[in-house]
N, CA, C and O atoms as a Tripos MOL2 file, in Angstrom:
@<TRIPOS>MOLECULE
protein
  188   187    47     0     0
PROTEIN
NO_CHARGES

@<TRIPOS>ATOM
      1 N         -82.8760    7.8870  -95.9490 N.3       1 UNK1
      2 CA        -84.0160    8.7580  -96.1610 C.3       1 UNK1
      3 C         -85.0000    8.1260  -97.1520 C.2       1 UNK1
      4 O         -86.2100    8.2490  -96.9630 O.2       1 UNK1
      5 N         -84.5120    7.4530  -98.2050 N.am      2 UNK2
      6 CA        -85.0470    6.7160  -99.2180 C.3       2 UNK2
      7 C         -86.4160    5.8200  -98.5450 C.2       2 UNK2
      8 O         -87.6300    5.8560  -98.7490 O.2       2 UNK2
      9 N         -85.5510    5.0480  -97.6780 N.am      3 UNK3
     10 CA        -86.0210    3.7900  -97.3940 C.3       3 UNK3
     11 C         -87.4220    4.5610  -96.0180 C.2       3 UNK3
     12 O         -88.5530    4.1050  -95.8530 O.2       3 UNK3
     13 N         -86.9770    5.4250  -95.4820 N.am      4 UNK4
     14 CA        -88.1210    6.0010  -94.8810 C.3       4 UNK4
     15 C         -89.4820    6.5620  -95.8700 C.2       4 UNK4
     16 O         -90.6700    6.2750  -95.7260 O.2       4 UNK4
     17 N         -89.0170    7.2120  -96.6220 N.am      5 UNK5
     18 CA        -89.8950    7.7360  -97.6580 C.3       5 UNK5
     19 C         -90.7980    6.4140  -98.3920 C.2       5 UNK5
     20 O         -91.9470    6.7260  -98.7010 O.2       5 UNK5
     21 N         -90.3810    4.9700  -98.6960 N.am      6 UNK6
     22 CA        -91.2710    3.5320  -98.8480 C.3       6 UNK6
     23 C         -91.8680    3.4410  -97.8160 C.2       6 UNK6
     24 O         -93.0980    3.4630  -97.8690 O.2       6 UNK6
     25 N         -91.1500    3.3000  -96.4440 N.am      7 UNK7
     26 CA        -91.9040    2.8720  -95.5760 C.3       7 UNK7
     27 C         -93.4770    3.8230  -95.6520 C.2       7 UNK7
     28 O         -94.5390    3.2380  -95.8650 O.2       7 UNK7
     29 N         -93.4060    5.3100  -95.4470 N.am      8 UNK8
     30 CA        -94.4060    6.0680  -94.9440 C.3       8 UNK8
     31 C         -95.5350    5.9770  -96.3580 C.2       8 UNK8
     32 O         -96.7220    6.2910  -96.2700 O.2       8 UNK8
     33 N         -94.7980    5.4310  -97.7660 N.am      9 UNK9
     34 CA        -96.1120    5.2590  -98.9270 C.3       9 UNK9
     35 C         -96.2640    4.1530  -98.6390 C.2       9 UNK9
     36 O         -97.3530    3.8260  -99.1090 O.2       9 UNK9
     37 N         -95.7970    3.2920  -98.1040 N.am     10 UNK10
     38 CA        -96.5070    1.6480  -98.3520 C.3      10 UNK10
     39 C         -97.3070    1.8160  -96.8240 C.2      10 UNK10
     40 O         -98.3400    2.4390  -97.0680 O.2      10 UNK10
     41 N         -97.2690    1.6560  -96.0640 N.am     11 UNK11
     42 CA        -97.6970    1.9570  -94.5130 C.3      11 UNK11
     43 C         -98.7410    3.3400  -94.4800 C.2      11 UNK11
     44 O         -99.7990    3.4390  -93.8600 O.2      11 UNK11
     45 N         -98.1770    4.2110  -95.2250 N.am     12 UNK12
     46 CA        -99.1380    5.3000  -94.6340 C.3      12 UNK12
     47 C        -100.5310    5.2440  -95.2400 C.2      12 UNK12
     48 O        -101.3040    5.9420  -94.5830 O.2      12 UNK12
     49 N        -100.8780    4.8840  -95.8640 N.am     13 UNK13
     50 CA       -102.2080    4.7830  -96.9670 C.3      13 UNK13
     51 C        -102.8270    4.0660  -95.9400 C.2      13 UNK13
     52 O        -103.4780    4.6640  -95.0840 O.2      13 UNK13
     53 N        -102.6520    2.4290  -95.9250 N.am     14 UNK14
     54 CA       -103.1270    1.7880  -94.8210 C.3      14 UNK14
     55 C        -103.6790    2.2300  -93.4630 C.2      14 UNK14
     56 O        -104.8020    2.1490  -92.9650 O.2      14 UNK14
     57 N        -102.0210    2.9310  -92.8500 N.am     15 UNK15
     58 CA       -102.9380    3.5130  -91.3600 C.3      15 UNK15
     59 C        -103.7950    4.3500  -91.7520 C.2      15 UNK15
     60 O        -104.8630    4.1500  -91.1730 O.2      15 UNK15
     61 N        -103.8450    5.3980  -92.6340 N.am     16 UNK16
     62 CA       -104.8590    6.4630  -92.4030 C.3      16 UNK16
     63 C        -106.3790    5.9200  -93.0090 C.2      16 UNK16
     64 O        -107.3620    6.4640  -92.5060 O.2      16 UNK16
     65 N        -106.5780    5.0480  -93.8880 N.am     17 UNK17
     66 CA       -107.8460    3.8380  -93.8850 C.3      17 UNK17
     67 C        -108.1970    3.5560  -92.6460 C.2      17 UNK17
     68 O        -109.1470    4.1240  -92.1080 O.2      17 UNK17
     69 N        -107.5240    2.7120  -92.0940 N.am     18 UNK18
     70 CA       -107.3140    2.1790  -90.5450 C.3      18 UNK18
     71 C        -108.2670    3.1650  -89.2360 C.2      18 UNK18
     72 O        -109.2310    2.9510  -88.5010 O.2      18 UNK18
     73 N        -107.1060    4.5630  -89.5680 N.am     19 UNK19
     74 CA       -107.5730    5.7100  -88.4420 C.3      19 UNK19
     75 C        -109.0650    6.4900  -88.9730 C.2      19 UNK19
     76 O        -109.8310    6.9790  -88.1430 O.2      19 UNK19
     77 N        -109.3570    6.5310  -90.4920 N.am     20 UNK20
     78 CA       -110.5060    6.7090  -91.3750 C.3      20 UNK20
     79 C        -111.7440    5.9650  -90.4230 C.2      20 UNK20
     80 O        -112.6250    6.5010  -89.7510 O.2      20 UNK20
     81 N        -111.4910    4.7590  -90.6090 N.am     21 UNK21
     82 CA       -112.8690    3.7490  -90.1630 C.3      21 UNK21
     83 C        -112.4520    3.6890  -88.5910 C.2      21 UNK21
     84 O        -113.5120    3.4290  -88.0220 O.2      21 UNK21
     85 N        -111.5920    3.7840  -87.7660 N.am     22 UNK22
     86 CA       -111.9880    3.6360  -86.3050 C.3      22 UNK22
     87 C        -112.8350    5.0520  -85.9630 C.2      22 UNK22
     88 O        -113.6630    4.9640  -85.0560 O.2      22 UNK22
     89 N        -112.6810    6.3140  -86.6160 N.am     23 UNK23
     90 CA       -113.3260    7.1810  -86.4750 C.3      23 UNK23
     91 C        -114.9200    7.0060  -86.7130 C.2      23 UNK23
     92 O        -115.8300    7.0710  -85.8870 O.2      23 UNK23
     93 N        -114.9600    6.7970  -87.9150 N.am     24 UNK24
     94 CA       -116.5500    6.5090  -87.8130 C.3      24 UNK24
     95 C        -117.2320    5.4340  -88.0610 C.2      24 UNK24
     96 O        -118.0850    5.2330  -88.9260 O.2      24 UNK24
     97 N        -116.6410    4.4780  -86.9320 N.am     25 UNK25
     98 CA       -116.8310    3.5220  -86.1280 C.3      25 UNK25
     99 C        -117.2170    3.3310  -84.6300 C.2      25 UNK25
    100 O        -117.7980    2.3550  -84.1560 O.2      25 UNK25
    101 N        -116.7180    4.6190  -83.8690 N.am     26 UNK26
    102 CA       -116.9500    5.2910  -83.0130 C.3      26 UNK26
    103 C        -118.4230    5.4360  -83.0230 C.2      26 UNK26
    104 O        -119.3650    4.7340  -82.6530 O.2      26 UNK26
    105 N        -118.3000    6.4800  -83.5220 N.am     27 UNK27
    106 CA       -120.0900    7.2220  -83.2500 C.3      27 UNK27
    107 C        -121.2960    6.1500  -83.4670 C.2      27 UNK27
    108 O        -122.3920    6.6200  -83.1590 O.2      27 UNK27
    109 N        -121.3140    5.1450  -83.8150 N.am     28 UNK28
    110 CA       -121.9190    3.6260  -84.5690 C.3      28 UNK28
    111 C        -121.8720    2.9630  -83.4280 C.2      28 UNK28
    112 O        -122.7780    2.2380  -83.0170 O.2      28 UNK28
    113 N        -120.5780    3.2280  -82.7340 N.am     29 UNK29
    114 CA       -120.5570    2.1920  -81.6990 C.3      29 UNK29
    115 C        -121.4740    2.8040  -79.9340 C.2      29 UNK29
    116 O        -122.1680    2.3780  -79.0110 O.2      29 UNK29
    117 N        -120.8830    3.8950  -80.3830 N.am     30 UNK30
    118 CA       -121.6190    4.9230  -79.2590 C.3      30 UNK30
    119 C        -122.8330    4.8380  -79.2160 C.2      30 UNK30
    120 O        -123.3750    4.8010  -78.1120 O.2      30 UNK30
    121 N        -123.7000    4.7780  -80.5490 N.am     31 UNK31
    122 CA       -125.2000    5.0660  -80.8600 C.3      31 UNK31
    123 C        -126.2100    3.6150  -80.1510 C.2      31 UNK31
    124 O        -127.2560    3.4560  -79.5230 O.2      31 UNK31
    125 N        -124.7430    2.5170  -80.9280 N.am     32 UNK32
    126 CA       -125.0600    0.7450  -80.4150 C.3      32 UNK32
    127 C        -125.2650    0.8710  -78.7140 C.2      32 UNK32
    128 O        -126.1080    0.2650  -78.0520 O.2      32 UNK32
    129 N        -124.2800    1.8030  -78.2300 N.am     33 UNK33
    130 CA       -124.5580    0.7570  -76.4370 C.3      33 UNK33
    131 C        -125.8400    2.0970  -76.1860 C.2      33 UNK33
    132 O        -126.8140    1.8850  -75.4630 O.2      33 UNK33
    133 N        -125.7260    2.8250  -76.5750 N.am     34 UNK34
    134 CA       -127.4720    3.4970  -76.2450 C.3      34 UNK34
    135 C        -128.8860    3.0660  -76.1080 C.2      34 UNK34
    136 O        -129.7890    3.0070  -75.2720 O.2      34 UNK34
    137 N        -128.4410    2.6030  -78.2200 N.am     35 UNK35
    138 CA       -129.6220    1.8020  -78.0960 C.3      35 UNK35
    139 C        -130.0230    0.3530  -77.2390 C.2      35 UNK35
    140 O        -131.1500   -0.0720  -76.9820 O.2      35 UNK35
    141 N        -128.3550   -0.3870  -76.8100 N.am     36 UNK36
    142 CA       -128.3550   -1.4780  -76.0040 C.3      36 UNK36
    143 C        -129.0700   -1.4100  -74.7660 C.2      36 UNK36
    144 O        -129.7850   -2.2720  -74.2580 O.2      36 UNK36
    145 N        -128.6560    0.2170  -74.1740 N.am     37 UNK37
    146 CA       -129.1680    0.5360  -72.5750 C.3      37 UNK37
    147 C        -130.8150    0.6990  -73.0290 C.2      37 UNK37
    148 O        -131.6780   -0.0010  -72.4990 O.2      37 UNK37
    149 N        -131.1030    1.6320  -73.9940 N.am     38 UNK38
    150 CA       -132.6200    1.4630  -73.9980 C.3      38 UNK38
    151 C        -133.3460    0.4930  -73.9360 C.2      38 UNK38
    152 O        -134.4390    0.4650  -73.3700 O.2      38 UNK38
    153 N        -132.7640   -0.4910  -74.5680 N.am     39 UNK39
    154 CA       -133.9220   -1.6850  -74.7990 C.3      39 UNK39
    155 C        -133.6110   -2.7550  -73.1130 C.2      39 UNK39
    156 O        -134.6210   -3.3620  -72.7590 O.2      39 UNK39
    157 N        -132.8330   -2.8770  -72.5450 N.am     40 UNK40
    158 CA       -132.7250   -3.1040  -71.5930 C.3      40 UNK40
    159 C        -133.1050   -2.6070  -70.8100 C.2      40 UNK40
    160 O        -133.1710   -3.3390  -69.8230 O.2      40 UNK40
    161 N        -133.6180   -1.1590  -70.5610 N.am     41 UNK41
    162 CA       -134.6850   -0.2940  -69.9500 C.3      41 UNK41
    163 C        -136.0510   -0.7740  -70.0420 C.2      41 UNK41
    164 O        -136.7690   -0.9510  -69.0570 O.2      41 UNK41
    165 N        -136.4600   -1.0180  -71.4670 N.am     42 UNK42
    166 CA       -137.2930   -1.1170  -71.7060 C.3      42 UNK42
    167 C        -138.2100   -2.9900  -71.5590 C.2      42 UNK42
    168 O        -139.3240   -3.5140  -71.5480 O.2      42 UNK42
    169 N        -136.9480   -3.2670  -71.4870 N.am     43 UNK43
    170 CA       -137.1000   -5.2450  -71.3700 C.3      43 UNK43
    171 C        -137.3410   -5.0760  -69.6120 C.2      43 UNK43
    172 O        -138.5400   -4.8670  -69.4250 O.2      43 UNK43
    173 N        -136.8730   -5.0930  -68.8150 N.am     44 UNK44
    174 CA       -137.0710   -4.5400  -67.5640 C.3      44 UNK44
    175 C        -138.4450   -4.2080  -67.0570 C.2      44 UNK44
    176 O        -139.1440   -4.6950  -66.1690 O.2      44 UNK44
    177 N        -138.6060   -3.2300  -67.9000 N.am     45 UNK45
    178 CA       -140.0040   -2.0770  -67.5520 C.3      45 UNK45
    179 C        -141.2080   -3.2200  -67.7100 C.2      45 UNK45
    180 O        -142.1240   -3.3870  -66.9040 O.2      45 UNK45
    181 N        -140.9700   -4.0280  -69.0420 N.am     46 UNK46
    182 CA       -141.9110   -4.5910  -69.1640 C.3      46 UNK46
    183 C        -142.3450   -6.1570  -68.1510 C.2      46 UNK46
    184 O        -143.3500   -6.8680  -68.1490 O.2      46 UNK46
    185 N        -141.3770   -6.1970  -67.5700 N.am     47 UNK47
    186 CA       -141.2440   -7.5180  -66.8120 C.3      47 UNK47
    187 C        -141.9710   -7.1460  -64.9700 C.2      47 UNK47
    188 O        -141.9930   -8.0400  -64.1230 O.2      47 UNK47
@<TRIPOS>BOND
     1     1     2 1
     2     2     3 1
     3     3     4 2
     4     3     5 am
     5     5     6 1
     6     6     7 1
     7     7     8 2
     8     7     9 am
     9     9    10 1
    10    10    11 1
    11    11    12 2
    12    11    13 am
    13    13    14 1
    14    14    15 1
    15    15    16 2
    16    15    17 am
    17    17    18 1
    18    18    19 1
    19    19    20 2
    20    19    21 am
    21    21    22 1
    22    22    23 1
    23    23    24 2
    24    23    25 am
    25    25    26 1
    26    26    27 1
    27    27    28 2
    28    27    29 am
    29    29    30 1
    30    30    31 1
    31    31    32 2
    32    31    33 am
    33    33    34 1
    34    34    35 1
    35    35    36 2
    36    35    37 am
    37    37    38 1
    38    38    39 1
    39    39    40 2
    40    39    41 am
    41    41    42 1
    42    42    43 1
    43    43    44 2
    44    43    45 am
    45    45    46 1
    46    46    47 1
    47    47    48 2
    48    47    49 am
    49    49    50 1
    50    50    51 1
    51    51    52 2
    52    51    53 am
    53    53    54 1
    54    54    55 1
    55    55    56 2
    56    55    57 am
    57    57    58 1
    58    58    59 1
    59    59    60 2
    60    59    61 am
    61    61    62 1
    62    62    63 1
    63    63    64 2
    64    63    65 am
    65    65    66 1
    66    66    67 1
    67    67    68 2
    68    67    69 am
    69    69    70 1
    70    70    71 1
    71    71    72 2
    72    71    73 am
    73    73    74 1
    74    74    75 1
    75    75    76 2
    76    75    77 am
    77    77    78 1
    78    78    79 1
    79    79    80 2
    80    79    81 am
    81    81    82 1
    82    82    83 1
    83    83    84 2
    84    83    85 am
    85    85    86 1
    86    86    87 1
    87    87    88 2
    88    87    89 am
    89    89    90 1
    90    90    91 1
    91    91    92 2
    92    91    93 am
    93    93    94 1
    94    94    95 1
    95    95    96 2
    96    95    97 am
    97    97    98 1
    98    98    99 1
    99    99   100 2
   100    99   101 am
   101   101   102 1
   102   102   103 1
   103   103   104 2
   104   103   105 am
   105   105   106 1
   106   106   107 1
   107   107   108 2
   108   107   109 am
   109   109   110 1
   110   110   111 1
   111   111   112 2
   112   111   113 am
   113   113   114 1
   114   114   115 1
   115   115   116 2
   116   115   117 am
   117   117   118 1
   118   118   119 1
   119   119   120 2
   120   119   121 am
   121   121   122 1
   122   122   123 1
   123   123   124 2
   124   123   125 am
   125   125   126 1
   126   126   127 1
   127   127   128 2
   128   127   129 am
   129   129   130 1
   130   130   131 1
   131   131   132 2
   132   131   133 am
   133   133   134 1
   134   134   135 1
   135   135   136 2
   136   135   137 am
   137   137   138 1
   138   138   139 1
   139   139   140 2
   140   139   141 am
   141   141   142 1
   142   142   143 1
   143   143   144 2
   144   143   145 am
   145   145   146 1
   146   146   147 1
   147   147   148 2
   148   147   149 am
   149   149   150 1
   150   150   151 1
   151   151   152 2
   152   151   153 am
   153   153   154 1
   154   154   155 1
   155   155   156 2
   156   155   157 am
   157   157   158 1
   158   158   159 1
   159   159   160 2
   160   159   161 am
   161   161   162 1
   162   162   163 1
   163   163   164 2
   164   163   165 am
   165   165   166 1
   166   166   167 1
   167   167   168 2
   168   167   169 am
   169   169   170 1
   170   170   171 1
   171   171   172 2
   172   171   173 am
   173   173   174 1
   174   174   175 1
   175   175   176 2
   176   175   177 am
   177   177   178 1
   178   178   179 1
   179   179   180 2
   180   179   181 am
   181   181   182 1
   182   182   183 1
   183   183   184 2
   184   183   185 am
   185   185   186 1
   186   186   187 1
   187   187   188 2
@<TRIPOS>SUBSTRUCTURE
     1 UNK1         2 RESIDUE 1 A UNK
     2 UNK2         6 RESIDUE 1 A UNK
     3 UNK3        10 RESIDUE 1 A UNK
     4 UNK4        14 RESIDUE 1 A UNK
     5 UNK5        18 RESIDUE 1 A UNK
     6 UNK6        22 RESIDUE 1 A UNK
     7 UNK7        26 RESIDUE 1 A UNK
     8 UNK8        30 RESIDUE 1 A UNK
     9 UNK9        34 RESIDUE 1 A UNK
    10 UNK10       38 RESIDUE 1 A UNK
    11 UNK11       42 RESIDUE 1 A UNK
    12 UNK12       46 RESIDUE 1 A UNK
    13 UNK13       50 RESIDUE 1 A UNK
    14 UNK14       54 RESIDUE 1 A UNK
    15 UNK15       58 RESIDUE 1 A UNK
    16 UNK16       62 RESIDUE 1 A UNK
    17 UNK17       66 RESIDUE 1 A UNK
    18 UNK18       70 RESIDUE 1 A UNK
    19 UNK19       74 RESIDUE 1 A UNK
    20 UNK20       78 RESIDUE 1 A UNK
    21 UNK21       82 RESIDUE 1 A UNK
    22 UNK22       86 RESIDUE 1 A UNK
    23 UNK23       90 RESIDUE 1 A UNK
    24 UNK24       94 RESIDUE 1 A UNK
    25 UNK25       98 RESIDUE 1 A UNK
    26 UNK26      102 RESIDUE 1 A UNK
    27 UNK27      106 RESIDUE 1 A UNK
    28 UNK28      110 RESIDUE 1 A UNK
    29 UNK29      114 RESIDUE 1 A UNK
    30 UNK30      118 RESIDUE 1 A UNK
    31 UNK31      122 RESIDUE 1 A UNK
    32 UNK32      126 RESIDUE 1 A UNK
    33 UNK33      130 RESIDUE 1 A UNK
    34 UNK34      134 RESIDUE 1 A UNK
    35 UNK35      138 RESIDUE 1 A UNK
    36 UNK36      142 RESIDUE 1 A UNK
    37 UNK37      146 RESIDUE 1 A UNK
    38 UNK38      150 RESIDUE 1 A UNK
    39 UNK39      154 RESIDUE 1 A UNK
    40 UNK40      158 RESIDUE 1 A UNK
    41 UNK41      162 RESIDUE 1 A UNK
    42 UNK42      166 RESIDUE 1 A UNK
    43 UNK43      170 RESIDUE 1 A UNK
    44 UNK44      174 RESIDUE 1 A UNK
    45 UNK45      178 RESIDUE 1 A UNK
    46 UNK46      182 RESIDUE 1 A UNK
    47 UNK47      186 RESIDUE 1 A UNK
């Protein structure tokens, strides 16, 4: 039980950093291929 209880303080801090930034990393990344499709709309339009 000991040795579970190290594992989940040395490990758990980390993942939840980890699961912290893939979260709002997400919405950043979501916002990125938007703005990617717009301007590729817009590179297009102009050609």
């Amino acid at each position: 039980m000991e040795q579970m209880l190290d594992y989940a303080v040395n490990y758990g801090f980390a993942m939840a950093v980890a699961v912290y930034l893939l979260v709002r990393m997400e919405g950043r990344l979501d916002q990125l291929t938007v703005s990617i499709n717009e301007l590729s709309k817009a590179i297009t339009a102009k050609l």
